[in-house]
C-alpha positions as CSV (number, residue, x, y, z in Angstrom):
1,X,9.8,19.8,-3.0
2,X,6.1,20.8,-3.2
3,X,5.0,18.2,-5.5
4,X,2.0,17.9,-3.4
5,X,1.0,20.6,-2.0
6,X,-2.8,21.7,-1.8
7,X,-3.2,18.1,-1.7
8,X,-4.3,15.9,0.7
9,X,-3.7,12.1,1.2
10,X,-4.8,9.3,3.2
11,X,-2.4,6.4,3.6
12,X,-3.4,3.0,4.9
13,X,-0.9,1.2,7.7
14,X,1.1,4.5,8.1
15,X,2.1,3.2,11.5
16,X,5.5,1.6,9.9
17,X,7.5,0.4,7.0
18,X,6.7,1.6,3.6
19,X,3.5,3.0,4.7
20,X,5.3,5.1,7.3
21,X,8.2,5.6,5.0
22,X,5.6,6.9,2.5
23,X,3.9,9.5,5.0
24,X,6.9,11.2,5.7
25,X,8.1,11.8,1.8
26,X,4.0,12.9,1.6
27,X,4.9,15.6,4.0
28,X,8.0,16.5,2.8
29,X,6.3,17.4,-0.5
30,X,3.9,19.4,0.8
31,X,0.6,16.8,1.5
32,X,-1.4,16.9,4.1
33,X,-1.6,13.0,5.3
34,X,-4.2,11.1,7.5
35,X,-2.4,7.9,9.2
36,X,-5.2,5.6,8.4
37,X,-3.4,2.8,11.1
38,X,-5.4,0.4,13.3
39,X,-2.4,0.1,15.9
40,X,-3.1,2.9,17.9
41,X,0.8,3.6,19.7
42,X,1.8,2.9,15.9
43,X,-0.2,5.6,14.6
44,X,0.3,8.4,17.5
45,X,4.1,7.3,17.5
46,X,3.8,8.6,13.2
47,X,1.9,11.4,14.0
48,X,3.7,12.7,16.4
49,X,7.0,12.1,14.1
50,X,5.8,14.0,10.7
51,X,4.7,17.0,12.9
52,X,8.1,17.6,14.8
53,X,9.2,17.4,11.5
54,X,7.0,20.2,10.1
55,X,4.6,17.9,8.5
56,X,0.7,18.6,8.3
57,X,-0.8,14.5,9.5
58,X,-3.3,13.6,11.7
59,X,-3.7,9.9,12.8
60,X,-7.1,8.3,12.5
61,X,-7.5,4.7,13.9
62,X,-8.7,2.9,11.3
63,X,-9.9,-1.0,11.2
64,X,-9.4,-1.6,6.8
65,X,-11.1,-4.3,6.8
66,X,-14.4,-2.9,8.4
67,X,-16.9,-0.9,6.2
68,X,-18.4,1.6,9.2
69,X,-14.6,2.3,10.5
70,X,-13.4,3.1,6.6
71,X,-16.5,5.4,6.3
72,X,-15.4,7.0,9.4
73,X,-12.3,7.8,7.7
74,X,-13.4,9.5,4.8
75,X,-16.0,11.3,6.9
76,X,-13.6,12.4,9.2
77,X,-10.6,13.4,6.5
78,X,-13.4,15.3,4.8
79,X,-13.8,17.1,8.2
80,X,-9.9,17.8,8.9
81,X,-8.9,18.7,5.1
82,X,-12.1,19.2,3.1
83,X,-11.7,16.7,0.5
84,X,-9.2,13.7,-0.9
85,X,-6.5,13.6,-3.7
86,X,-4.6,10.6,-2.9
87,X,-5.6,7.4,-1.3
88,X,-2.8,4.6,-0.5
89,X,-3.9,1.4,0.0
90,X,-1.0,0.5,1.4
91,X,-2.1,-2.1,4.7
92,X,-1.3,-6.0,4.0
93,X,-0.5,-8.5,6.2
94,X,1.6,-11.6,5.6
95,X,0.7,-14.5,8.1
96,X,4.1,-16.7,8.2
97,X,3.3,-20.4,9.6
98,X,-0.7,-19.6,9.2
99,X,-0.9,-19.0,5.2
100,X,0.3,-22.0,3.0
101,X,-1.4,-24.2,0.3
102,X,-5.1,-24.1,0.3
103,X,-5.6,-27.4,1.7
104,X,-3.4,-26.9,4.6
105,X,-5.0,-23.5,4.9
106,X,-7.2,-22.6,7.7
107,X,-10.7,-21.1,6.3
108,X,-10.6,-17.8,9.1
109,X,-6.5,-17.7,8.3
110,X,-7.9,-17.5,4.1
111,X,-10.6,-15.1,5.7
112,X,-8.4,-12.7,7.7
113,X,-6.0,-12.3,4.2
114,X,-8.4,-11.4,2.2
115,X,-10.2,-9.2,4.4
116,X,-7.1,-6.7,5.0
117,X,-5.1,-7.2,2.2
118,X,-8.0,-6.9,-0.6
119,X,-11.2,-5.8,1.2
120,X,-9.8,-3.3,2.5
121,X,-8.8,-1.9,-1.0
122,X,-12.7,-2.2,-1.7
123,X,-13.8,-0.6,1.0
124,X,-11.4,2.0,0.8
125,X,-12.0,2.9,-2.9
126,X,-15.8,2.3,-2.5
127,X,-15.8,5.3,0.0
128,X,-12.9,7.4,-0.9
129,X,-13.2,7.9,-4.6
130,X,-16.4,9.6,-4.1
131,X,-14.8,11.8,-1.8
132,X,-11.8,12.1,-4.8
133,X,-14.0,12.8,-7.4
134,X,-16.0,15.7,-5.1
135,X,-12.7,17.1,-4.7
136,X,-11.2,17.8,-8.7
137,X,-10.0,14.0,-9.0
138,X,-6.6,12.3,-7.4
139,X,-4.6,8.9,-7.3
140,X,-5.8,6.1,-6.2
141,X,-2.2,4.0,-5.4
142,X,-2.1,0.2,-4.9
143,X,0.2,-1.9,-3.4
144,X,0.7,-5.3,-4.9
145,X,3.9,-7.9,-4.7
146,X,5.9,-9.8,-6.3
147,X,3.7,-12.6,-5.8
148,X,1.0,-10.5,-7.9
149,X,2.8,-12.5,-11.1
150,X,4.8,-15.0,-9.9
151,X,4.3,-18.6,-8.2
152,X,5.6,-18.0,-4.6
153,X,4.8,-21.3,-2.4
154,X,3.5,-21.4,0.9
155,X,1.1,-18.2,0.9
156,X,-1.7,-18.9,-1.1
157,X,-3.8,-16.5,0.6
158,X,-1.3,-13.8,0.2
159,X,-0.3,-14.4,-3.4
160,X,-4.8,-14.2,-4.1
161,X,-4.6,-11.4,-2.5
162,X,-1.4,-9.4,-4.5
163,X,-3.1,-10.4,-8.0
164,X,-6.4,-9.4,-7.6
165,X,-4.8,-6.2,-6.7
166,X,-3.1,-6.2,-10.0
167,X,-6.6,-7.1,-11.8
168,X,-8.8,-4.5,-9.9
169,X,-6.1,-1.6,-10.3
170,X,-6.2,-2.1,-13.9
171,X,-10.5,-2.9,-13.8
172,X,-10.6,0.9,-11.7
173,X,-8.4,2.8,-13.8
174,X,-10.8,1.6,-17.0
175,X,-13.8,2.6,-14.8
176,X,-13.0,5.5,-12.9
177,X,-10.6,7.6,-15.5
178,X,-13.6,9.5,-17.2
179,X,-14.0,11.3,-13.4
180,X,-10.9,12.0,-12.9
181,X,-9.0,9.3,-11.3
182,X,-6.2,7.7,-11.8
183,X,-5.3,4.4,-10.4
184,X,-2.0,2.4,-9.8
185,X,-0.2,0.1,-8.7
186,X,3.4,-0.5,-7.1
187,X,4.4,-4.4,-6.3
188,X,7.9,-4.6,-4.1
189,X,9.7,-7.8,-4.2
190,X,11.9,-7.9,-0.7
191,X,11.6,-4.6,1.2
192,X,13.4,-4.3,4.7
193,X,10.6,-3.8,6.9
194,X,9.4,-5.6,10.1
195,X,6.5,-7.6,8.3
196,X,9.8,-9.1,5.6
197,X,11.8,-9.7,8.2
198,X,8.9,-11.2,10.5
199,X,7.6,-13.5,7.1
200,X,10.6,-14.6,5.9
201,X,14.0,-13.8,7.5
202,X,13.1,-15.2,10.2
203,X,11.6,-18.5,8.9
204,X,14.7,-20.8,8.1
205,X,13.0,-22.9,5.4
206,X,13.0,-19.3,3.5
207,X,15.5,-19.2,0.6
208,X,16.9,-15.3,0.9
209,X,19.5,-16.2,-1.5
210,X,16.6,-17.4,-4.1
211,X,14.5,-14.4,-3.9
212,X,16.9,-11.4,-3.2
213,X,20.7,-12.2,-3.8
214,X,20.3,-13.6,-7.2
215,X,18.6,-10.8,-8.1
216,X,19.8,-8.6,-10.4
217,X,20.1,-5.7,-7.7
218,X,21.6,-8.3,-5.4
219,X,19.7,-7.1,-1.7
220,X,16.9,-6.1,-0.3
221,X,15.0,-2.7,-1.2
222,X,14.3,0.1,1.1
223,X,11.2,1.7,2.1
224,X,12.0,5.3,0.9
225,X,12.8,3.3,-2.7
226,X,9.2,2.7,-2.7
227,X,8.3,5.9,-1.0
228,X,10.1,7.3,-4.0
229,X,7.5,6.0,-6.5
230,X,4.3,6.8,-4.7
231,X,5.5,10.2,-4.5
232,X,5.6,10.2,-8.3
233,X,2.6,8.7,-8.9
234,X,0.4,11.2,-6.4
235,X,2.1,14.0,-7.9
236,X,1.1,15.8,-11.3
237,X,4.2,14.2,-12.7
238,X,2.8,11.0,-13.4
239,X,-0.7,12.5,-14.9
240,X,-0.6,10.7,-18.2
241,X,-0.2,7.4,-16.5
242,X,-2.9,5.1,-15.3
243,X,-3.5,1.3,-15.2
244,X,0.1,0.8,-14.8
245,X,1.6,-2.0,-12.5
246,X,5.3,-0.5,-11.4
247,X,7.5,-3.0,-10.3
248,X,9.9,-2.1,-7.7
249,X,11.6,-5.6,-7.1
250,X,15.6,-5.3,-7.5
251,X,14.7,-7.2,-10.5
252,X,13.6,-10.2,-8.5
253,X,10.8,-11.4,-10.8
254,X,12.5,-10.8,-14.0
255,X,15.5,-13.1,-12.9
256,X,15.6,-16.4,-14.9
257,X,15.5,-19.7,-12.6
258,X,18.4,-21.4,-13.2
Protein backbone atom coordinates (compact mmCIF):
# COMPACT_ATOMS: atom_id res chain seq x y z
CA UNK A 1 0.00 0.00 0.00
CA UNK A 2 1.25 3.59 -0.47
CA UNK A 3 3.43 2.90 -3.39
CA UNK A 4 2.20 6.15 -4.72
CA UNK A 5 1.48 8.42 -2.61
CA UNK A 6 2.52 12.14 -3.02
CA UNK A 7 2.08 11.35 -6.49
CA UNK A 8 -0.22 12.26 -8.93
CA UNK A 9 -1.37 10.47 -12.14
CA UNK A 10 -3.30 11.07 -15.17
CA UNK A 11 -4.75 8.05 -16.94
CA UNK A 12 -6.18 8.10 -20.44
CA UNK A 13 -9.76 6.10 -21.10
CA UNK A 14 -10.24 5.60 -17.28
CA UNK A 15 -13.92 5.34 -18.05
CA UNK A 16 -13.57 1.23 -18.28
CA UNK A 17 -11.53 -1.79 -18.71
CA UNK A 18 -7.84 -1.72 -17.93
CA UNK A 19 -7.83 1.94 -17.79
CA UNK A 20 -10.56 1.88 -15.08
CA UNK A 21 -9.05 -1.16 -13.63
CA UNK A 22 -5.80 0.85 -13.46
CA UNK A 23 -7.46 3.97 -11.67
CA UNK A 24 -8.67 2.13 -8.95
CA UNK A 25 -5.23 0.12 -8.00
CA UNK A 26 -3.72 4.07 -8.52
CA UNK A 27 -5.98 4.98 -5.65
CA UNK A 28 -5.54 2.23 -3.70
CA UNK A 29 -1.77 3.07 -3.52
CA UNK A 30 -2.09 6.22 -2.54
CA UNK A 31 -2.24 8.41 -6.21
CA UNK A 32 -4.17 11.05 -6.82
CA UNK A 33 -5.73 10.16 -10.45
CA UNK A 34 -7.41 12.46 -13.19
CA UNK A 35 -9.84 10.30 -15.42
CA UNK A 36 -8.66 11.73 -18.65
CA UNK A 37 -12.15 9.97 -20.47
CA UNK A 38 -14.00 11.48 -23.39
CA UNK A 39 -17.31 9.50 -22.49
CA UNK A 40 -18.62 11.76 -20.15
CA UNK A 41 -21.32 9.07 -17.96
CA UNK A 42 -18.14 6.82 -18.32
CA UNK A 43 -15.98 9.17 -16.58
CA UNK A 44 -18.46 10.56 -13.75
CA UNK A 45 -19.71 6.85 -13.34
CA UNK A 46 -15.35 6.24 -12.32
CA UNK A 47 -15.20 9.20 -10.51
CA UNK A 48 -17.80 8.74 -8.53
CA UNK A 49 -16.61 4.97 -7.84
CA UNK A 50 -12.75 5.65 -6.60
CA UNK A 51 -14.18 8.36 -4.29
CA UNK A 52 -16.81 6.15 -2.38
CA UNK A 53 -14.01 4.13 -2.23
CA UNK A 54 -11.73 6.57 -0.43
CA UNK A 55 -9.87 7.44 -3.54
CA UNK A 56 -8.51 11.09 -4.33
CA UNK A 57 -9.74 11.34 -8.68
CA UNK A 58 -11.33 13.84 -10.42
CA UNK A 59 -12.68 13.26 -13.97
CA UNK A 60 -11.65 15.61 -16.75
CA UNK A 61 -13.41 15.07 -20.19
CA UNK A 62 -10.83 14.73 -22.42
CA UNK A 63 -10.94 14.39 -26.48
CA UNK A 64 -6.98 12.35 -26.91
CA UNK A 65 -6.83 12.92 -30.06
CA UNK A 66 -7.30 16.80 -29.97
CA UNK A 67 -4.21 19.03 -29.06
CA UNK A 68 -6.31 22.20 -27.32
CA UNK A 69 -8.57 19.45 -25.23
CA UNK A 70 -5.01 17.49 -24.11
CA UNK A 71 -3.59 20.97 -23.16
CA UNK A 72 -6.65 21.54 -21.21
CA UNK A 73 -5.77 18.51 -19.31
CA UNK A 74 -2.49 19.28 -18.17
CA UNK A 75 -3.51 22.79 -17.49
CA UNK A 76 -6.25 21.79 -15.55
CA UNK A 77 -4.35 18.64 -13.53
CA UNK A 78 -1.75 21.31 -12.77
CA UNK A 79 -4.64 23.30 -11.22
CA UNK A 80 -6.31 20.32 -9.09
CA UNK A 81 -2.76 18.59 -7.97
CA UNK A 82 0.05 21.03 -8.77
CA UNK A 83 2.05 18.99 -10.92
CA UNK A 84 2.39 15.30 -12.88
CA UNK A 85 4.28 11.98 -11.96
CA UNK A 86 2.58 9.57 -13.97
CA UNK A 87 0.96 9.73 -17.29
CA UNK A 88 -0.96 6.53 -18.82
CA UNK A 89 -1.61 6.57 -22.15
CA UNK A 90 -3.87 4.05 -21.91
CA UNK A 91 -6.98 5.10 -24.67
CA UNK A 92 -7.09 2.80 -27.93
CA UNK A 93 -9.77 1.87 -29.92
CA UNK A 94 -10.15 -1.29 -32.06
CA UNK A 95 -12.69 -0.80 -35.03
CA UNK A 96 -13.97 -4.52 -35.71
CA UNK A 97 -15.53 -4.67 -39.48
CA UNK A 98 -14.01 -0.97 -40.25
CA UNK A 99 -10.04 -1.82 -39.86
CA UNK A 100 -8.73 -4.58 -42.20
CA UNK A 101 -5.95 -4.71 -44.89
CA UNK A 102 -4.89 -1.40 -46.22
CA UNK A 103 -6.55 -1.73 -49.40
CA UNK A 104 -9.83 -2.57 -48.10
CA UNK A 105 -9.25 0.12 -45.60
CA UNK A 106 -11.23 3.27 -45.48
CA UNK A 107 -8.69 6.48 -45.47
CA UNK A 108 -10.94 8.35 -42.34
CA UNK A 109 -11.31 4.56 -40.65
CA UNK A 110 -6.90 4.61 -41.09
CA UNK A 111 -7.31 8.33 -39.85
CA UNK A 112 -9.59 7.79 -36.80
CA UNK A 113 -6.87 4.74 -35.60
CA UNK A 114 -4.16 6.61 -35.69
CA UNK A 115 -5.44 9.60 -34.32
CA UNK A 116 -6.53 8.00 -30.81
CA UNK A 117 -4.48 5.17 -30.56
CA UNK A 118 -0.96 7.01 -31.40
CA UNK A 119 -1.73 10.77 -31.61
CA UNK A 120 -2.93 10.79 -28.74
CA UNK A 121 0.25 9.34 -27.07
CA UNK A 122 1.98 12.46 -28.88
CA UNK A 123 -0.07 14.87 -27.73
CA UNK A 124 -0.26 13.60 -24.41
CA UNK A 125 3.58 13.36 -23.91
CA UNK A 126 4.20 16.56 -25.87
CA UNK A 127 2.14 18.41 -23.03
CA UNK A 128 2.52 16.28 -20.07
CA UNK A 129 6.22 15.66 -19.76
CA UNK A 130 6.88 19.24 -19.37
CA UNK A 131 4.49 19.32 -16.68
CA UNK A 132 6.58 15.86 -15.34
CA UNK A 133 9.76 17.25 -15.62
CA UNK A 134 8.47 20.74 -13.63
CA UNK A 135 7.41 18.39 -11.05
CA UNK A 136 10.91 16.11 -9.95
CA UNK A 137 10.30 13.63 -12.98
CA UNK A 138 7.64 10.54 -13.28
CA UNK A 139 6.58 7.54 -15.68
CA UNK A 140 5.48 7.93 -18.70
CA UNK A 141 3.43 4.26 -19.26
CA UNK A 142 2.46 2.97 -22.71
CA UNK A 143 0.12 0.68 -23.80
CA UNK A 144 0.91 -1.45 -26.73
CA UNK A 145 -0.51 -5.09 -27.96
CA UNK A 146 0.29 -8.05 -28.93
CA UNK A 147 -0.01 -6.95 -32.38
CA UNK A 148 3.01 -4.44 -31.53
CA UNK A 149 5.32 -7.69 -32.74
CA UNK A 150 3.28 -10.02 -34.26
CA UNK A 151 1.37 -10.39 -37.78
CA UNK A 152 -2.41 -10.17 -36.63
CA UNK A 153 -4.63 -9.93 -39.93
CA UNK A 154 -7.54 -7.90 -40.50
CA UNK A 155 -6.40 -4.64 -38.42
CA UNK A 156 -3.79 -2.99 -40.19
CA UNK A 157 -4.52 0.27 -38.68
CA UNK A 158 -4.53 -1.14 -35.25
CA UNK A 159 -1.47 -3.31 -35.50
CA UNK A 160 0.55 0.52 -37.00
CA UNK A 161 -0.68 1.86 -34.32
CA UNK A 162 0.58 -0.88 -31.33
CA UNK A 163 4.25 -0.84 -32.94
CA UNK A 164 4.95 2.58 -33.26
CA UNK A 165 4.04 2.59 -29.69
CA UNK A 166 6.76 0.10 -29.10
CA UNK A 167 9.25 2.26 -31.30
CA UNK A 168 8.39 5.81 -29.68
CA UNK A 169 8.44 4.28 -26.03
CA UNK A 170 11.81 3.12 -26.60
CA UNK A 171 12.84 6.61 -28.89
CA UNK A 172 11.34 8.71 -25.46
CA UNK A 173 13.01 6.81 -22.83
CA UNK A 174 16.50 7.55 -24.90
CA UNK A 175 15.42 11.19 -25.10
CA UNK A 176 13.76 12.10 -22.04
CA UNK A 177 15.87 9.99 -19.27
CA UNK A 178 18.51 12.77 -18.74
CA UNK A 179 15.22 14.90 -17.09
CA UNK A 180 14.05 12.57 -15.33
CA UNK A 181 11.66 10.37 -16.99
CA UNK A 182 11.11 7.20 -17.46
CA UNK A 183 9.14 5.62 -20.13
CA UNK A 184 7.37 2.21 -20.79
CA UNK A 185 5.49 0.11 -22.18
CA UNK A 186 2.95 -2.82 -21.35
CA UNK A 187 1.41 -4.84 -24.56
CA UNK A 188 -1.68 -7.26 -23.36
CA UNK A 189 -2.48 -10.08 -25.60
CA UNK A 190 -6.46 -10.96 -24.88
CA UNK A 191 -7.75 -8.97 -21.80
CA UNK A 192 -11.50 -9.37 -20.88
CA UNK A 193 -12.82 -6.08 -21.41
CA UNK A 194 -15.77 -4.68 -23.44
CA UNK A 195 -13.48 -3.35 -26.44
CA UNK A 196 -12.04 -7.67 -26.59
CA UNK A 197 -15.16 -8.83 -26.33
CA UNK A 198 -16.75 -6.08 -28.78
CA UNK A 199 -13.48 -6.83 -31.44
CA UNK A 200 -13.25 -10.17 -31.40
CA UNK A 201 -15.59 -12.42 -29.31
CA UNK A 202 -18.11 -11.38 -30.94
CA UNK A 203 -16.96 -11.54 -34.52
CA UNK A 204 -17.31 -15.33 -35.50
CA UNK A 205 -14.55 -15.41 -38.16
CA UNK A 206 -12.27 -14.79 -34.89
CA UNK A 207 -10.14 -17.81 -33.90
CA UNK A 208 -10.34 -17.59 -29.78
CA UNK A 209 -8.85 -20.90 -29.61
CA UNK A 210 -5.72 -19.49 -31.90
CA UNK A 211 -4.97 -16.53 -29.90
CA UNK A 212 -5.88 -17.39 -26.28
CA UNK A 213 -6.48 -21.25 -25.54
CA UNK A 214 -3.30 -22.43 -27.07
CA UNK A 215 -1.61 -20.19 -25.08
CA UNK A 216 0.49 -21.14 -22.64
CA UNK A 217 -1.76 -19.60 -19.83
CA UNK A 218 -4.67 -21.11 -21.61
CA UNK A 219 -7.49 -17.88 -21.17
CA UNK A 220 -7.98 -14.59 -21.26
CA UNK A 221 -6.17 -11.97 -18.86
CA UNK A 222 -7.78 -9.69 -16.50
CA UNK A 223 -7.67 -6.10 -16.13
CA UNK A 224 -6.26 -5.89 -12.56
CA UNK A 225 -3.30 -8.40 -14.14
CA UNK A 226 -2.43 -5.41 -16.05
CA UNK A 227 -3.32 -2.96 -13.42
CA UNK A 228 -0.87 -4.99 -11.53
CA UNK A 229 2.12 -3.90 -13.79
CA UNK A 230 1.32 -0.24 -14.16
CA UNK A 231 1.34 -0.03 -10.58
CA UNK A 232 4.87 -1.30 -10.57
CA UNK A 233 6.10 0.65 -13.15
CA UNK A 234 4.65 4.27 -11.67
CA UNK A 235 5.95 3.31 -8.47
CA UNK A 236 9.73 3.76 -7.20
CA UNK A 237 10.00 0.05 -7.52
CA UNK A 238 10.60 -0.08 -11.07
CA UNK A 239 13.19 3.15 -10.99
CA UNK A 240 16.11 1.37 -12.74
CA UNK A 241 13.96 0.35 -15.55
CA UNK A 242 13.25 2.33 -18.72
CA UNK A 243 12.74 1.51 -22.43
CA UNK A 244 11.36 -1.71 -21.50
CA UNK A 245 8.39 -3.36 -23.50
CA UNK A 246 6.54 -5.77 -20.66
CA UNK A 247 4.56 -8.22 -22.14
CA UNK A 248 1.54 -9.30 -20.38
CA UNK A 249 -0.01 -11.86 -22.97
CA UNK A 250 -0.68 -15.37 -21.14
CA UNK A 251 2.22 -16.25 -23.33
CA UNK A 252 0.25 -15.65 -26.51
CA UNK A 253 3.03 -14.33 -28.70
CA UNK A 254 5.66 -16.62 -27.58
CA UNK A 255 3.47 -19.70 -28.49
CA UNK A 256 4.91 -21.56 -31.62
CA UNK A 257 2.37 -21.93 -34.64
CA UNK A 258 1.92 -25.29 -35.13
Amino acid sequence: MNRLSSKTAIITGAGRGIGLAGAQAFVREGAKVVIAEINEDLGRQAEAALRAAGGEATFVRTDVSDSASVQALMARTEQLYGGLHILYNNASVFLNRQDGPVTELAEATWARVLAINLHSIFLCCKYGIPLMVKSGGGAVINTGSSASVMGIPGCDAYTATKGATVALTRSMAVEYGKQGIRVNCIYPAGIATEMVKASSLDDPSFDAAYFFRRAPLGRLGEPEEIANLAVFLASDESSYITGAILRADGGTTVTPIS
